[in-house]
C-alpha positions as CSV (number, residue, x, y, z in Angstrom):
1,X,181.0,80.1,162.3
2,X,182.1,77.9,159.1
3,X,183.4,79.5,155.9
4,X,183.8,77.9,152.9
5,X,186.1,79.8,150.1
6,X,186.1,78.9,146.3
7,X,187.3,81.1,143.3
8,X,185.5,83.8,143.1
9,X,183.1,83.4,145.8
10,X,183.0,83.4,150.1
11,X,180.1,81.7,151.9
12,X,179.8,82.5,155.7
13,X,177.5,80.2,158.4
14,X,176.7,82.3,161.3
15,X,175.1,79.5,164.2
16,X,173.9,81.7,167.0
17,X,171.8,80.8,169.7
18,X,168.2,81.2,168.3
19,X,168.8,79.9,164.4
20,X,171.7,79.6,161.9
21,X,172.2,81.7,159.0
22,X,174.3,81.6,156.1
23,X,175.2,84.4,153.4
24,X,177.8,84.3,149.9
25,X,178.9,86.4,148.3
26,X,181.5,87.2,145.4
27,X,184.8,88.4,146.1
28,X,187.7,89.1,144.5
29,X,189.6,88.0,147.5
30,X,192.2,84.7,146.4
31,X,192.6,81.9,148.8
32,X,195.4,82.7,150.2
33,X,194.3,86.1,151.3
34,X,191.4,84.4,152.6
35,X,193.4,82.0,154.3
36,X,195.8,84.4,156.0
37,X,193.0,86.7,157.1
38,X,191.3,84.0,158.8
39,X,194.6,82.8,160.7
40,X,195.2,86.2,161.9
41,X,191.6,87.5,162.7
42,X,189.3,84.7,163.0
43,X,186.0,84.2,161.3
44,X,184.1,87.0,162.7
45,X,186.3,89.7,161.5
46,X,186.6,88.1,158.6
47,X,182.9,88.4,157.7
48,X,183.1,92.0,158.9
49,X,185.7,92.7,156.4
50,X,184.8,90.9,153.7
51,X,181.1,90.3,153.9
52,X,179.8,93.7,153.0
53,X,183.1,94.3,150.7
54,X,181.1,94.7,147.1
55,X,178.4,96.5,148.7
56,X,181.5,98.8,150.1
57,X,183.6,99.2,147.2
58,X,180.6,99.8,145.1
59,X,179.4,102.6,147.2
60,X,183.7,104.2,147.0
61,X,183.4,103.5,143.3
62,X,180.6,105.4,142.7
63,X,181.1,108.3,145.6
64,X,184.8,108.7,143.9
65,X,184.1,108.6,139.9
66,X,180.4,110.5,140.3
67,X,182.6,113.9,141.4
68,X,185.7,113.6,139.7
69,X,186.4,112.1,136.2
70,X,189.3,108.9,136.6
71,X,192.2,110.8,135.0
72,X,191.4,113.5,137.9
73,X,193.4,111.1,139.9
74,X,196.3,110.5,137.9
75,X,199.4,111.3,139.8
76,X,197.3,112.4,142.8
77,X,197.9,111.5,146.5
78,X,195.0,110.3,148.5
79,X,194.5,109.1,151.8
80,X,192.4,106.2,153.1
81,X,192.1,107.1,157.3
82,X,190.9,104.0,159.4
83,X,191.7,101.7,156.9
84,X,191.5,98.5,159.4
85,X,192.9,95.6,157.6
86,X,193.7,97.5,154.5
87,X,190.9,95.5,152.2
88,X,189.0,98.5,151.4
89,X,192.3,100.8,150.8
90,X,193.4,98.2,148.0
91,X,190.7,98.3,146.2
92,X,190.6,101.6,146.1
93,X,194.6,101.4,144.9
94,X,193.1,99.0,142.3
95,X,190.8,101.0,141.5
96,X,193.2,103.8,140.9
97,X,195.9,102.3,139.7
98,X,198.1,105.9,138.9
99,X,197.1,107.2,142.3
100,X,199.4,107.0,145.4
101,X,197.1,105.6,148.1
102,X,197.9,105.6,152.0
103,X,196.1,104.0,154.4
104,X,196.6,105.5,158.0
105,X,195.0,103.3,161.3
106,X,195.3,102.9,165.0
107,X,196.0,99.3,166.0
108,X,199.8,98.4,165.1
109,X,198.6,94.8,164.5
110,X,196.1,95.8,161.9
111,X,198.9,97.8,159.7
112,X,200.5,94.8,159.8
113,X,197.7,92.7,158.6
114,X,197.0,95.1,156.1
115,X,200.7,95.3,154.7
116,X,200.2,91.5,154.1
117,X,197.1,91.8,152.7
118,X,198.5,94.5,149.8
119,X,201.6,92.3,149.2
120,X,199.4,89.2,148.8
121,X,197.2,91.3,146.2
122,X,200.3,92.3,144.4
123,X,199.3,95.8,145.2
124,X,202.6,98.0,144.6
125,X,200.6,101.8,144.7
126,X,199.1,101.5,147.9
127,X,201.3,102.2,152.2
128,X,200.0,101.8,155.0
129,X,200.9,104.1,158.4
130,X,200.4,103.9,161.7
131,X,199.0,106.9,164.2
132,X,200.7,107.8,167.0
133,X,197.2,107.9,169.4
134,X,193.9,108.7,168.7
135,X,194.1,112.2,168.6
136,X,197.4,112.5,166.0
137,X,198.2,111.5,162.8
138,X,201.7,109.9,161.5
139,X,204.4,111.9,161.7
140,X,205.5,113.7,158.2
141,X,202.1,112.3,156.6
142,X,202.5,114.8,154.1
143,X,199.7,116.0,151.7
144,X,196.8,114.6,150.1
145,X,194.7,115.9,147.2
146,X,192.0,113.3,148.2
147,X,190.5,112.0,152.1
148,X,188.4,108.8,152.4
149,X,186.6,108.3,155.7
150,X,184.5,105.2,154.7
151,X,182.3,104.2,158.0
152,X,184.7,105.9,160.2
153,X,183.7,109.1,161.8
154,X,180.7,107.9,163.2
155,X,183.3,105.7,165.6
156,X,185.0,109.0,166.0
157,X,184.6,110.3,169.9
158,X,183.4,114.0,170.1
159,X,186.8,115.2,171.2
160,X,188.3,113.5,168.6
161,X,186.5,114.8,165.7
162,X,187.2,117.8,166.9
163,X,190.8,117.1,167.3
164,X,191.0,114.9,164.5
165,X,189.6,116.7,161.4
166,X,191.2,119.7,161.9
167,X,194.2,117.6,161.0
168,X,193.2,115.9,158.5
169,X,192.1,118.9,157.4
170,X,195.5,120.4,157.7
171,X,197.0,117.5,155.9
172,X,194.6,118.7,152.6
173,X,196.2,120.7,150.0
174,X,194.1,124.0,148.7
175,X,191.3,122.4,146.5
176,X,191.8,118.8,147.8
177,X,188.3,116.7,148.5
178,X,187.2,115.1,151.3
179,X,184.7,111.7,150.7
180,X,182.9,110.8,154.0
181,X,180.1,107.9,153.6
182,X,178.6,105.4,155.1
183,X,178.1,107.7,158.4
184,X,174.4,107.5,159.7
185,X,172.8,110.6,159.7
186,X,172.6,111.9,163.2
187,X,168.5,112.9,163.2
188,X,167.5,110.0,160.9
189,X,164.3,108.7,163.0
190,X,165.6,105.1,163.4
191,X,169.0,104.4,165.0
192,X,170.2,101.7,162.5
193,X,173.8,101.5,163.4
194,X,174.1,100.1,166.8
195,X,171.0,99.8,168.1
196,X,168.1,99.7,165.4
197,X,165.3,101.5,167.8
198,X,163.4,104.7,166.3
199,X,163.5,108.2,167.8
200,X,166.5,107.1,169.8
201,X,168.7,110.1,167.8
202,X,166.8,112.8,169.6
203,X,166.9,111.4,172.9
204,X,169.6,113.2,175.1
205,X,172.6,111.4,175.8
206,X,171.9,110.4,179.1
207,X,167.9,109.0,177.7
208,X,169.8,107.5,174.9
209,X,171.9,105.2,176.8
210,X,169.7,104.1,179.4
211,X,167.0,103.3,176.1
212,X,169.9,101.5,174.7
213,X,170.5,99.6,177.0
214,X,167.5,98.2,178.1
215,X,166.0,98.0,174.9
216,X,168.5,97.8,172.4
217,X,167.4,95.0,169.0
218,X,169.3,91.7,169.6
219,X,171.4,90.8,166.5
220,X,174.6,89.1,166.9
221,X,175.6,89.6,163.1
222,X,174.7,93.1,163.1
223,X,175.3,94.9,166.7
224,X,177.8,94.3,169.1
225,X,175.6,92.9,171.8
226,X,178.6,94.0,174.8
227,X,178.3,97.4,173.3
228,X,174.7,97.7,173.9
229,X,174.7,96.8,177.3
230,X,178.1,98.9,178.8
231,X,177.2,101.0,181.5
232,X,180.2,103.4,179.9
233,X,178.4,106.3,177.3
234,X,181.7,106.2,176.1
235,X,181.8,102.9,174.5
236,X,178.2,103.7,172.8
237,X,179.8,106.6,170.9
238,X,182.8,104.3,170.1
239,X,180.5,101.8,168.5
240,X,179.0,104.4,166.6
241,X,175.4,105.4,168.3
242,X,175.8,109.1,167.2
243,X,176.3,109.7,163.8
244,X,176.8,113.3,161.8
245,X,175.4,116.0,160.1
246,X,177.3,117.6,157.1
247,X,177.3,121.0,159.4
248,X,179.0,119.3,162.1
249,X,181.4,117.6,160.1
250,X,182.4,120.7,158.2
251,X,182.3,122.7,161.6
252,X,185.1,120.3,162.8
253,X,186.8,120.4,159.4
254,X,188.1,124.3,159.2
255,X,187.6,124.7,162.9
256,X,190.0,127.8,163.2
257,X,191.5,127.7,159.5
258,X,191.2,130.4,157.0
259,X,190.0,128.0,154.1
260,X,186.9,127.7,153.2
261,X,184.8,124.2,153.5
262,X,182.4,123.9,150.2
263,X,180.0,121.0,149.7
264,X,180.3,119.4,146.0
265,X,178.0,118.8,143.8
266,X,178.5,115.4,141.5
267,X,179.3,115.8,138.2
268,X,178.3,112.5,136.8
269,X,175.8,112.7,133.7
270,X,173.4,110.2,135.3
271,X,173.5,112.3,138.6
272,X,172.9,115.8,138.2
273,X,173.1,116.9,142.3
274,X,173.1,115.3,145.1
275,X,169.5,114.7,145.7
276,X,169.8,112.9,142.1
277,X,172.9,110.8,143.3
278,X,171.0,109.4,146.5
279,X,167.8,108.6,144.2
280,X,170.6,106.7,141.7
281,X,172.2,104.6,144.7
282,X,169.0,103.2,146.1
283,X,167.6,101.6,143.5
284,X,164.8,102.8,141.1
285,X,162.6,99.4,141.1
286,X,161.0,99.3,144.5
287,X,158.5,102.8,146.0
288,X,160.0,104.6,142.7
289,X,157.4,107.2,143.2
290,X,158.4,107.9,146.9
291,X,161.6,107.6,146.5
292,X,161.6,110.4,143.6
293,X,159.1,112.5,146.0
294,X,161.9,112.2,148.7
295,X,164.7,113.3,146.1
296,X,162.3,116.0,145.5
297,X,162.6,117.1,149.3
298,X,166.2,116.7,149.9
299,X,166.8,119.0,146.4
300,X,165.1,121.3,148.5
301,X,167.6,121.1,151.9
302,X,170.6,120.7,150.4
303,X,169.5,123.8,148.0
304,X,168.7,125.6,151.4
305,X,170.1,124.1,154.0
306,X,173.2,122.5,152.6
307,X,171.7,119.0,154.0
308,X,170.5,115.8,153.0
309,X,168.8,114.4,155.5
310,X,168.5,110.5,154.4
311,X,169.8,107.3,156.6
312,X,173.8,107.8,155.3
313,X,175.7,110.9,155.2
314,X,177.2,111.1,151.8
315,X,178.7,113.8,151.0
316,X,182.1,115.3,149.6
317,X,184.0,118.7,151.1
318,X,186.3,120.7,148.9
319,X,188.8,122.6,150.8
320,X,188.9,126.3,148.6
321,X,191.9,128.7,149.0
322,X,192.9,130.1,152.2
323,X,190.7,133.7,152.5
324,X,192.7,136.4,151.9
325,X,193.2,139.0,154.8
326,X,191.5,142.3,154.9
327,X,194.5,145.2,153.7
């Protein structure tokens, strides 16, 4: 792989071994960010982390300003968790530039990536911690009024998210919001994260892996190809083969807490619900009449069912105020 960096643009080559593709795109990344990422993670990563970057920070901008107005953030604390090399949490500091922004991740070598990263970008609003182990967050985190788990809990292993959100949970003052995106939806008919096969996501685990396996689509740019083939179930969930539901995600959230988990609604004047917000973010020149018809259906189950069933969960949790006990 060859990259080639100018001002405001990256271009990537990708040789593998049945053709050789290329891909730019703009970035607001200098080149000596650029530079140092690709010293300290190699080109891979680097496309990983900064390939699908607009696309990302696009999708944060308009999941975080469609519910809650920019002032709203003003003063606020808000919490970035799996925030890998930190390129995603500083544009979200950018982006709120009166917000104090933390981002919290696993691998000690990636907080220090990401501190150089921030201090490259001249980004003073934004820390980065380290957890303890996969099942803990950093000691005296405090309290956030704002979560971000941005293609993260699908990577989550069952007993961590139900370790893991409870704590983060925990760490979410009384009327704080939580943003999760970029999660496949766990019964969407085509497995697009790790595997691209359809009706894979109602196969039982044990199905599902041997399907995977042995069947898995071959793409070196957009599956891990030694994922797909581990014998270990366990390193399929890790790469993100099972995705969510918003029940089971707010079944982890207040698992044995007294406050209340309560789906928003976005407030934006171009997206009246959420069925209206997912027909804004895919585009209204291609299948416009299906794609209203299906906005149509998931008004519908999120009215009823507090679901919408397309290929991303997206969805924001309000924690209310802890229930009162019974006198």
């Amino acid at each position: 792989m060859t990259i080639k960096a100018s001002e405001n643009e990256v271009c990537i080559e990708h040789p593998n071994e049945d053709s050789a593709s290329s891909y730019c795109c703009e970035t607001e990344f200098s080149e000596p960010v650029v530079d140092y990422l690709i010293g300290r993670i190699g080109y891979a990563d680097l496309a990983n982390a900064i390939g699908p970057f607009e696309h990302v920070h696009a999708i944060l901008k308009a999941q975080l300003f469609s519910y809650f107005r920019p002032e709203e953030f003003r003063g606020k604390r808000l919490l970035d968790f799996g925030s890998g090399f930190g390129v995603s949490t500083c544009a979200i500091a950018k982006m709120l530039p009166s917000a104090e922004v933390c981002g919290v991740e696993l691998v000690p070598e990636r907080i220090e990536i990401a501190q150089t990263v921030a201090a490259l970008q001249k980004v003073g609003n934004v820390k980065f911690l380290c957890s303890p182990s996969g099942d803990r967050l950093p000691d005296e985190i405090g309290q956030f009024d704002y979560v971000i788990l941005c293609a993260v809990y699908e990577h989550l292993l069952p007993h961590e998210r139900k370790t893991l959100m409870p704590l983060l949970w925990s760490a979410m003052k009384e009327g704080a919001a939580i943003f999760i995106n970029r999660t496949p939806y766990r019964y969407f008919p085509i497995e697009h994260h790790s595997t691209g096969l359809w009706f894979i996501n109602y196969a039982p685990d044990s199905l599902a892996h041997f399907i995977a396996r042995k069947f898995a689509r071959h793409d070196p740019v957009q599956y891990s190809r030694a994922i797909q083939k581990s014998p270990i179930w366990e390193d399929h969930l890790r790469g993100g083969i099972r995705g969510a539901t918003e029940w089971e995600i707010i079944r982890n959230l207040n698992w044995g807490s007294s406050s209340k988990a309560h789906i928003l609604q976005p407030r934006a004047e171009c997206a009246r619900d959420r069925a209206d917000y997912w027909f804004q973010r895919t585009g209204q020149k291609r299948f416009r009449l299906l794609k209203r018809a299906l906005a149509s259906t998931f008004r519908i189950t999120d009215k009823f069912l507090d679901t919408v069933p397309s290929m991303n969960v997206d969805v924001v949790i309000q924690k209310e105020a802890r229930l009162k006990a019974k006198s």
